[in-house]
N, C-alpha and C positions, 0 to 999 in steps of 0.2 A: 422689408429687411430680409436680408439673404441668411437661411437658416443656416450656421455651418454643418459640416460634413461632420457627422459620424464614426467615430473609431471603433471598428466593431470589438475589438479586443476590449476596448472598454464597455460599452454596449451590453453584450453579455453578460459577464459579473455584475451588470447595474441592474437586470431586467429586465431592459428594453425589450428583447426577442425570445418571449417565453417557449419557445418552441426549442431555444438554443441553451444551452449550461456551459458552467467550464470547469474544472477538475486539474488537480496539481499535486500530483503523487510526487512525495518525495520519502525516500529511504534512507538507513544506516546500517551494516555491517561491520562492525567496527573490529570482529576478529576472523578472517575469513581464513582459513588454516590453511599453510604451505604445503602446493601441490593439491588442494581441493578445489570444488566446484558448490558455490553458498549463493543461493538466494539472497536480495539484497532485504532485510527487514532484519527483525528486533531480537528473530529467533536464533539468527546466527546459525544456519544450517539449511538444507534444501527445503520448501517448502512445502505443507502437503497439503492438494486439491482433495475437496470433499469431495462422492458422486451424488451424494442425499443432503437432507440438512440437519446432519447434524452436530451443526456448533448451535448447543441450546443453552449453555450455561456461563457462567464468569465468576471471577473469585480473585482475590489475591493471596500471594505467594506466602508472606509474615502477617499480621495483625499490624493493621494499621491505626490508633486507637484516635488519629485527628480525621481520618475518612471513614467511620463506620457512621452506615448509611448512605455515605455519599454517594453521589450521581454521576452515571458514565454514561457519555452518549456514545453509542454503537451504530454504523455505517455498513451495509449489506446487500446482501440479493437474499430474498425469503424462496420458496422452493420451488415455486416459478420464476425464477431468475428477475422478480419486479424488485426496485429497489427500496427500501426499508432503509429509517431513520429512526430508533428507539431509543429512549433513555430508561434506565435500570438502576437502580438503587443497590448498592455492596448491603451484605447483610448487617443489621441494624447493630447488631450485639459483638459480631468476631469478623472481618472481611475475610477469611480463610476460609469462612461456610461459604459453600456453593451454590449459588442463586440460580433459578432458571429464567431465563430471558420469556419474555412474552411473545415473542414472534422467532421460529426455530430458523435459521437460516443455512444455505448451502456456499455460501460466502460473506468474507467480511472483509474490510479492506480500510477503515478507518475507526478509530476509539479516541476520545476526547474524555478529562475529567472537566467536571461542569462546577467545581468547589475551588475556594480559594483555599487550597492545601498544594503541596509537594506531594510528590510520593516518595516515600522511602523503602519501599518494595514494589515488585512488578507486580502489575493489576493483567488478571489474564481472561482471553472468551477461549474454552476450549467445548469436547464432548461430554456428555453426561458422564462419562466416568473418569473424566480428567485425566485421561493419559494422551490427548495430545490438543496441543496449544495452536492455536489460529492466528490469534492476533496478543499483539503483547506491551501493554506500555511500560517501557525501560523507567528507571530510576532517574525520577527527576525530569523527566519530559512531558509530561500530562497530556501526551500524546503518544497514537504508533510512530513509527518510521519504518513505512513498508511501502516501496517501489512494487507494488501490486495491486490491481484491478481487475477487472469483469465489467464488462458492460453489460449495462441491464437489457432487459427483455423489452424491446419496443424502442430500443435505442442506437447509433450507429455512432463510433465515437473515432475522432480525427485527430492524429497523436502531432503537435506540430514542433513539437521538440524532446530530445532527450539530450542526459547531462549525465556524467561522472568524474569523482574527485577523489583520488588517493591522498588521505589524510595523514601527515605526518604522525608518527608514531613509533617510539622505542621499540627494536627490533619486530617491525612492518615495512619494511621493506621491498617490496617482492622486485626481483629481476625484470617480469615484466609483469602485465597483468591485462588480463580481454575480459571486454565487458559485451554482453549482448542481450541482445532485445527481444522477447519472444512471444508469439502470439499462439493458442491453444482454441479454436473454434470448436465449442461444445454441441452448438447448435446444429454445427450440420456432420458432430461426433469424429474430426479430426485430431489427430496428436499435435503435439506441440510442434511449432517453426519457427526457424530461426529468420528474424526480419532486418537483423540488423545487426553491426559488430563492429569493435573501435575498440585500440587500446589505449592504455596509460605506462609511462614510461617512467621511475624514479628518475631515471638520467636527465631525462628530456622533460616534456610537458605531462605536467602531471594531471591535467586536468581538460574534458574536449564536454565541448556543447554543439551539437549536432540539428539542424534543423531539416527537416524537410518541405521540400519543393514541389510538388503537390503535398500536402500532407497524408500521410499514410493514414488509410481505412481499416478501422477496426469494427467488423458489426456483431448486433448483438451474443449475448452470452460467449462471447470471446475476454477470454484470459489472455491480459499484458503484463508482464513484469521482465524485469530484470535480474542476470547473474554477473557472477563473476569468477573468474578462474584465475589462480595464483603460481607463481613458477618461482621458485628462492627461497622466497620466503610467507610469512602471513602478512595480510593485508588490513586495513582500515579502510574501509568504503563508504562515501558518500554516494547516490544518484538519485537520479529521478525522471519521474516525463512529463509535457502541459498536452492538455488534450479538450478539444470541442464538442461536445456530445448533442446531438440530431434529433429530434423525435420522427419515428421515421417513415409520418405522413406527411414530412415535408418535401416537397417536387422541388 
């Protein structure tokens, strides 16, 4: 019997090729203000890269009295840039006490609640003294939505598409609006570069998916995300990117 052919795109997400992962950052900015430049995530404002690790803690914003104690899985790079998967528990008694995480991290780039609850306030990982926020699950998503990544340490990660969508919205408007793509090489202590750039047009198409033809190389402890910049008006931002990630003893 003739085996069929392999679709590696499925292949991957299945397992098949543990040497291979795949990864699907998608984002929301949902108020990007007229005439600024906003990182696409939860935060609604530019985003800010740690140099150390530390985003050590998590909390939410109100009391949540059907998630105390609940479980939130956190997504990261620990302070060797390896990647960490932790689950942490909101404080038992008030979610507004600030918990510290068991593994201090220099990035984070996904949060999942692990409870059959809603949220009705944002659940946040920020610094030990809570004065700035990393990763953010909005109201009602039980999830980030942050068009932002790192590739871990030992890893080389292959972006084979990106997406953006201006969402309608009561005076979101924008005249026009440029979205771009940018890479930040840690590793070998680079600033950020711009990889790529595409706009959206209220007139015209309000929405492009972009693929690449080799796929673009992004290697380890390199920083990908997405912005966007507004002209008229404020914006409503959907995007996001698909990417292959390598372990990178593979020939």
């Amino acid at each position: 019997m003739t085996r069929a052919v392999r679709d590696f795109f499925l292949s991957v997400p299945a397992g098949r090729y543990p040497e291979y992962s795949s990864v699907n950052k998608f984002g929301r900015n949902s108020d990007i203000a007229s005439g600024t430049t906003e990182d696409i995530w939860d935060g609604s404002a530019l985003y800010s890269f740690p140099t150390t690790a530390v985003i050590t803690s998590m909390s939410q914003t109100a009391n949540q009295a059907a998630l105390v104690g609940g479980t939130i899985e956190i997504q990261g790079l620990d302070a060797d840039w390896n990647a960490v998967t932790q689950e942490k528990d909101l404080d038992g008694t008030n979610t507004t006490t600030v918990v510290t995480l068991d593994t201090p991290l220099i990035r984070v780039f996904r949060m999942k609640v692990l409870e059959n609850v809603i949220t009705d306030s944002p659940v946040r990982v920020h610094n030990a003294g809570e004065t700035q926020d990393y990763a953010i699950i909005s109201i009602g998503n039980n999830q980030t939505l942050m068009a932002i990544y790192t590739v871990p340490n030992g890893k080389t990660a292959f972006v084979t598409q990106w997406y953006a969508n201006l969402n309608p919205a009561t005076n979101k408007d924008p005249t026009t609006m440029n979205m771009r793509l940018w890479g930040r090489d840690n590793d070998a202590g680079y600033e950020r570069q711009l990889k790529h750039t595409l706009g959206l047009n209220p007139s015209g198409a309000s929405h492009f998916l972009h693929s690449f033809a080799p796929y673009y190389k992004f290697t380890q402890k390199t920083d990908i995300y997405l912005d966007g910049t507004t002209v008229g008006k404020a914006a409503d931002i959907s995007a996001g990117f698909d990417l292959i990630l390598q372990d990178n003893n593979v020939i």
